[in-house]
C-alpha positions as CSV (number, residue, x, y, z in Angstrom):
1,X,84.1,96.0,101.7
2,X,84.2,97.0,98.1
3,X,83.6,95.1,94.8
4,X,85.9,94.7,92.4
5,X,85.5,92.6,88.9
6,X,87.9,89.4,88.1
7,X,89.0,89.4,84.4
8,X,87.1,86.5,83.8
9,X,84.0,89.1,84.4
10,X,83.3,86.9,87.7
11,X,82.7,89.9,91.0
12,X,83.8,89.6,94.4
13,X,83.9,91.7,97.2
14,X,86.6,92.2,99.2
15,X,88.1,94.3,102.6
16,X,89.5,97.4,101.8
17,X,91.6,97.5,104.9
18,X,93.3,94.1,104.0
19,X,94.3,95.4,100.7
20,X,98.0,96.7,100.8
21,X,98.6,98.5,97.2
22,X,97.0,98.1,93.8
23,X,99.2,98.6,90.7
24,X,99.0,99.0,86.6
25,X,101.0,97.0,84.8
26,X,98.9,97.4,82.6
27,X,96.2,94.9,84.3
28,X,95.6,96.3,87.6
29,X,96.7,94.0,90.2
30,X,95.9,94.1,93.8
31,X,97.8,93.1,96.4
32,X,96.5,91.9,99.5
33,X,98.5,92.0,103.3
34,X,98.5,88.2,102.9
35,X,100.3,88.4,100.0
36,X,97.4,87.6,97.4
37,X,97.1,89.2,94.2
38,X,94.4,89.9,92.5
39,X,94.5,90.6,88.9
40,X,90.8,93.0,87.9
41,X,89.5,94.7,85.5
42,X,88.5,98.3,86.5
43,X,91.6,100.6,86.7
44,X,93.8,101.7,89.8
45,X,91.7,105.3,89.8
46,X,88.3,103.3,90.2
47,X,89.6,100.8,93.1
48,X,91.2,104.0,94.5
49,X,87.9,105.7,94.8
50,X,86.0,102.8,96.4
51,X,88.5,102.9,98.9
52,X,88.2,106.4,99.6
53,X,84.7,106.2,99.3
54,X,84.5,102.8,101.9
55,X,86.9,104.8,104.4
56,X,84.4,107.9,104.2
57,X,81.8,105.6,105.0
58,X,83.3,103.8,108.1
59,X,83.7,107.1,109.7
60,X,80.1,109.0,109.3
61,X,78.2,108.3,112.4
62,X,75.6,105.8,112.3
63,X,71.7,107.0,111.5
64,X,68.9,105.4,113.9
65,X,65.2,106.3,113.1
66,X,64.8,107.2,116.7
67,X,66.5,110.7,115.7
């Protein structure tokens, strides 16, 4: 899940896996598989990263305290 800001300055969270492409024109607008858009406030580069950043996550193994 990643955050994201709404123009109206509200947040929300959403998956990153059901987000199909985000765009510039100029407001950043994502697009979700359903066919939702969303229309933010931080640029295409900063969604970009939290993806990237949420897909690194999923895939590093988990830490118990009984290592």
């Amino acid at each position: 899940m990643i955050k994201m800001t709404r123009i109206d300055k509200s947040e929300f969270t959403a998956n990153a896996d059901m987000i199909e492409f985000v765009e510039a024109t100029p407001d950043t607008i994502v697009t979700l598989v359903s066919g939702k858009k969303i229309v933010v406030s931080e640029p295409v580069e900063i969604i970009v990263h939290r993806i990237v950043e949420y897909k690194k996550a999923c895939n590093m193994p988990l830490v118990t305290g009984d290592q």
